[in-house]
N, C-alpha and C positions, 0 to 999 in steps of 0.2 A: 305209449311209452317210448318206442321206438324212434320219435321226432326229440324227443328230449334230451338236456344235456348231462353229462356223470362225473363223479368226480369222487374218491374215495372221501369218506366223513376228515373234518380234520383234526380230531383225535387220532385218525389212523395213518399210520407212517411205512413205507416200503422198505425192505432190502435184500438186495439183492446178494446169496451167497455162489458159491462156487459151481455147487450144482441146482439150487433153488434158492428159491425167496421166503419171506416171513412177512406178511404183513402185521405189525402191532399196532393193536387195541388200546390204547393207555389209557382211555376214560376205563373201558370193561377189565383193564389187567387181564388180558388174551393175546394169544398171539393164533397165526396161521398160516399153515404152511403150505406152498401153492408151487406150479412149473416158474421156470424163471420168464417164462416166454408170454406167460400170464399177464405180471406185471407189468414189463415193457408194453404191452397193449395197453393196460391201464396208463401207462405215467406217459405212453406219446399220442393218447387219445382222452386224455383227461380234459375237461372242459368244452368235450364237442359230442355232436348229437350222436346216440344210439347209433343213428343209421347209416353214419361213418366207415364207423367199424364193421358194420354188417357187408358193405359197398365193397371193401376194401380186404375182404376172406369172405366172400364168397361159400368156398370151399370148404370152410370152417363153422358154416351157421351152428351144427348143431353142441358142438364143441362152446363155442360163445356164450351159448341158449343154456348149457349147462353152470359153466360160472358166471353167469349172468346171476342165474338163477341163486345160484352159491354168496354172491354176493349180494346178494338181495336179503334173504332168508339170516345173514350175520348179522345184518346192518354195517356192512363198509363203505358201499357206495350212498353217496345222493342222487338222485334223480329231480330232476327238477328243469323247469323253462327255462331258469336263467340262473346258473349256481354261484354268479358271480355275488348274489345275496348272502353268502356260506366263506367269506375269507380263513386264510388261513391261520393256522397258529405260531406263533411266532417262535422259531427254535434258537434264540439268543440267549446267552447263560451270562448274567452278572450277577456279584458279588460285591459288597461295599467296603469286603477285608480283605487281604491277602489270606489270611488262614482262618480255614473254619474247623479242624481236628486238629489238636497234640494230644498223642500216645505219650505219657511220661513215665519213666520208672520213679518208684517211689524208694530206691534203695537210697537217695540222697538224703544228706546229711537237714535235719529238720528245719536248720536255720535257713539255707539253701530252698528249701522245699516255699519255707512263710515268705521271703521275698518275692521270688517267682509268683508264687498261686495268690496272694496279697496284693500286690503291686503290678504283674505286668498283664495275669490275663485278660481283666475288662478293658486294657487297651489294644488287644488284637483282636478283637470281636470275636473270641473264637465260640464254634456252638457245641463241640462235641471234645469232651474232655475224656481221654480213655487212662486211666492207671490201672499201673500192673505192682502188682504185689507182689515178689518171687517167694519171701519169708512169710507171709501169711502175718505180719505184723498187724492186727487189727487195730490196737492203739494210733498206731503211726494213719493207719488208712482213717480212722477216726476225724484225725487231728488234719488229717488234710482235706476231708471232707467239709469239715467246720471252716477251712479258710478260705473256703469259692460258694460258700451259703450263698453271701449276696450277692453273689458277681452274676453277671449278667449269662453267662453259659446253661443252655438249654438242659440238654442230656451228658449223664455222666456214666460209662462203662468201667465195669471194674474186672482186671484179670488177677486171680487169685489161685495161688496152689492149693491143692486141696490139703488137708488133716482133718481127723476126725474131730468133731463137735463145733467148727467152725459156722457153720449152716446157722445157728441157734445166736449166734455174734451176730451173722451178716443180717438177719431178719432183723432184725435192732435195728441198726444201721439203716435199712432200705426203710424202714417207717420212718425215719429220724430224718432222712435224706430223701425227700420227696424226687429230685430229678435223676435218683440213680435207676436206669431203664435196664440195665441188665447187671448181672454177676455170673461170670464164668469162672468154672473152674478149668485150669488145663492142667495134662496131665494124670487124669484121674483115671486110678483100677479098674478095669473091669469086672473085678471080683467083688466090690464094696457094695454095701446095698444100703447108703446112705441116702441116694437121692431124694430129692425134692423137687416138687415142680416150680417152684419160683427161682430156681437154678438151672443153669445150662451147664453142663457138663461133659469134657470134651476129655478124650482119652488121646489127641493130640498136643503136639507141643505148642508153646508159645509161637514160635516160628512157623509153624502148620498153618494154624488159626488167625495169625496174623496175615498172612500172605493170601487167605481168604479162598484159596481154592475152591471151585464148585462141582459139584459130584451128580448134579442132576436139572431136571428142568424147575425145583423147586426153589434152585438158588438165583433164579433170574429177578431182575429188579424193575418191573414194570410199572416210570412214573413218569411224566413227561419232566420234570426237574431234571432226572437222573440222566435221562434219553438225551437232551437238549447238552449237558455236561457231554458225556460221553462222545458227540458229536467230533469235541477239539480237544477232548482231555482224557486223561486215564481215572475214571472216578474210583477206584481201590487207593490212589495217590496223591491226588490235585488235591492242594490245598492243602495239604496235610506233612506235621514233620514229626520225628521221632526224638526225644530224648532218653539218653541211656543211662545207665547207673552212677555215669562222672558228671553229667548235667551236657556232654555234648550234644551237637545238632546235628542231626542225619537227616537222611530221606524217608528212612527204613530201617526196622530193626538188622537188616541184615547189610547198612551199608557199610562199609570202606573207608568211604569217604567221611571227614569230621567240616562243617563249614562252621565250626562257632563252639560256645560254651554259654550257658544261660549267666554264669555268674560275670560275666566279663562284655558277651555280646549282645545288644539289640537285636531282639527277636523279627523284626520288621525288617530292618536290616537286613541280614541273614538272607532272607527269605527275596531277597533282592537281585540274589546271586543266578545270573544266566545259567546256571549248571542244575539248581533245584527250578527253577523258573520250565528248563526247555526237558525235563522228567515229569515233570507234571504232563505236560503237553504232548508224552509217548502216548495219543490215543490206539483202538483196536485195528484204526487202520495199518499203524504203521508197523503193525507188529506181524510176524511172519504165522502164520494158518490164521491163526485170529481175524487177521481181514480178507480173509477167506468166507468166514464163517456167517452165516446168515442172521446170529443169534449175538453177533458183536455189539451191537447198542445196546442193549439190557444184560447184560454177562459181567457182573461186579469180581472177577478174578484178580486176584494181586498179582499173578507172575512176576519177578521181578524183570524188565527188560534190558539188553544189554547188547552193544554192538560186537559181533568177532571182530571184523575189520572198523575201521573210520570208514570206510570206502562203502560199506555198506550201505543199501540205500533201506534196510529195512533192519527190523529191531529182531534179536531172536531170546526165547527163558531157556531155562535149564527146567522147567516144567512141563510135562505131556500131561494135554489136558485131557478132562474123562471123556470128551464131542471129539469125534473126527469129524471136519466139515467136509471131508472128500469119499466118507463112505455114508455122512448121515446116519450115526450108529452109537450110541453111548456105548462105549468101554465096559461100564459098570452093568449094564442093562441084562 
């Protein structure tokens, strides 16, 4: 084995954090967490014989012999005569729309609502329709339901404040509406004991839940789509805008900024604009501990990012996340 060449499988991807690395699994949705000094052996000995390495650390055999052996027993590495049989996977992310999620609030006026969800969504390809209900309007959630039946949009989430007996409404609903994938409530008592399991329910706010925070290693998103995105983009963001109660167009439920209004502006348009264009594009690198952090390419966090200075050359949130990548320690743990 020792005359042969190595090369991590290529499903599996390196990264390097602050104080270690991760290598991720995406075919097995795993990850593994190894010295950083490990790696760099790997990625500047990748495609050359065993006994390279062994030549060149001496000093180190049995240290080698150990994640040799580590890497054998996961299945990360190939071994093989000639791995140039084993190409790579290709981490290029296209898209054929500019948007694939609008969050829309459903307080707008219904005429407003049938235009919009009637006429413009099958022209922006979009896949993932999120509405938020603040009033718990069922009828209205109903009625809008019914005018994206045929439209071409995959999955539909729906955010709903809780009352009592609503659960017995939304089961209707989620038979009648084959692509609604989830129902949240936010908001919701801890003291109720209405639950259901075909509901998620979240004693956070809207604002919370939308901004996606993650609280542990369960929240990580292990796909090569999502990994490959993440690479150049903010995947809690890209590709995604917000409408709010008046029909304007944001970034975010919690932006500022207004670039448009549905009833007035082309969506495509809009979306045009160098300002939502170069937000999408805040990946985890460019964010301040985040590209630090070993666990940055599958870590679906919404922080909102924002510069103190212009001069800055990195992004900083007003969020501290539950990971310090400089003690390797979950907060919450």
């Amino acid at each position: 084995m020792i005359n042969k060449e190595f090369k991590l499988f290529s499903n599996c991807f390196s990264v390097k954090g602050i104080n270690r690395a991760a290598i991720i699994d995406l075919q097995r949705k795993n990850y593994y967490l190894l010295p950083s000094q490990i790696i760099d052996y790997i990625n500047e000995y990748s495609g050359k014989r065993i006994y390279h390495l062994f030549q060149d650390f001496k000093n180190d055999k049995s240290i080698l012999k150990k994640y040799i052996r580590y890497f054998l027993n996961n299945e990360l590495v190939i071994v093989d005569n000639d791995i140039n049989f084993y190409p790579a996977i290709s981490n290029s992310f296209e898209r054929p729309y500019r948007i694939d999620t609008i969050t829309l609030h459903l307080h707008l006026e219904i005429l407003a609502l049938k235009i919009f969800l009637e006429t413009k969504i099958d022209n922006l390809g979009i896949c993932c329709l999120k509405l938020i209900s603040e009033d718990s309007d069922i009828q209205k959630l109903a009625a809008s339901l019914q005018l994206v039946d045929k439209s071409k949009i995959k999955t539909i989430v729906i955010f709903i404040k809780h009352r009592a007996g609503l659960e017995a409404e939304l089961v209707k609903l989620k038979n009648k509406f084959s692509r609604i994938t989830e129902i949240i409530f936010y908001d919701f008592e801890k003291n109720k004991n209405s639950k259901i399991n075909k509901f998620i329910y979240e004693i956070k706010s809207l604002n919370e839940i939308l901004a996606m925070k993650i609280y542990n290693q369960d929240d990580f998103v292990l796909s090569l789509e999502s990994f490959n995105e993440s690479l150049n983009f903010n995947t809690a963001y890209n590709r995604t805008v917000y409408i709010d109660r008046s029909g304007n167009i944001k970034r975010h439920i919690e932006d500022q900024s207004i670039f448009g209004n549905i009833d007035v502006n082309d969506l495509n348009e809009v979306v045009s604009n160098e300002k939502i264009k170069e937000f999408w594009g805040i990946n985890k690198d460019k964010i301040k501990v985040c590209k630090d952090c070993e666990f940055r390419y599958i870590c679906p966090d919404g922080s909102i990012p924002f510069k103190e200075k212009e001069t800055d050359l990195f992004y900083s949130t007003n969020t501290k996340c539950n990971y310090d990548p400089y003690k390797n320690l979950w907060n919450n743990a």
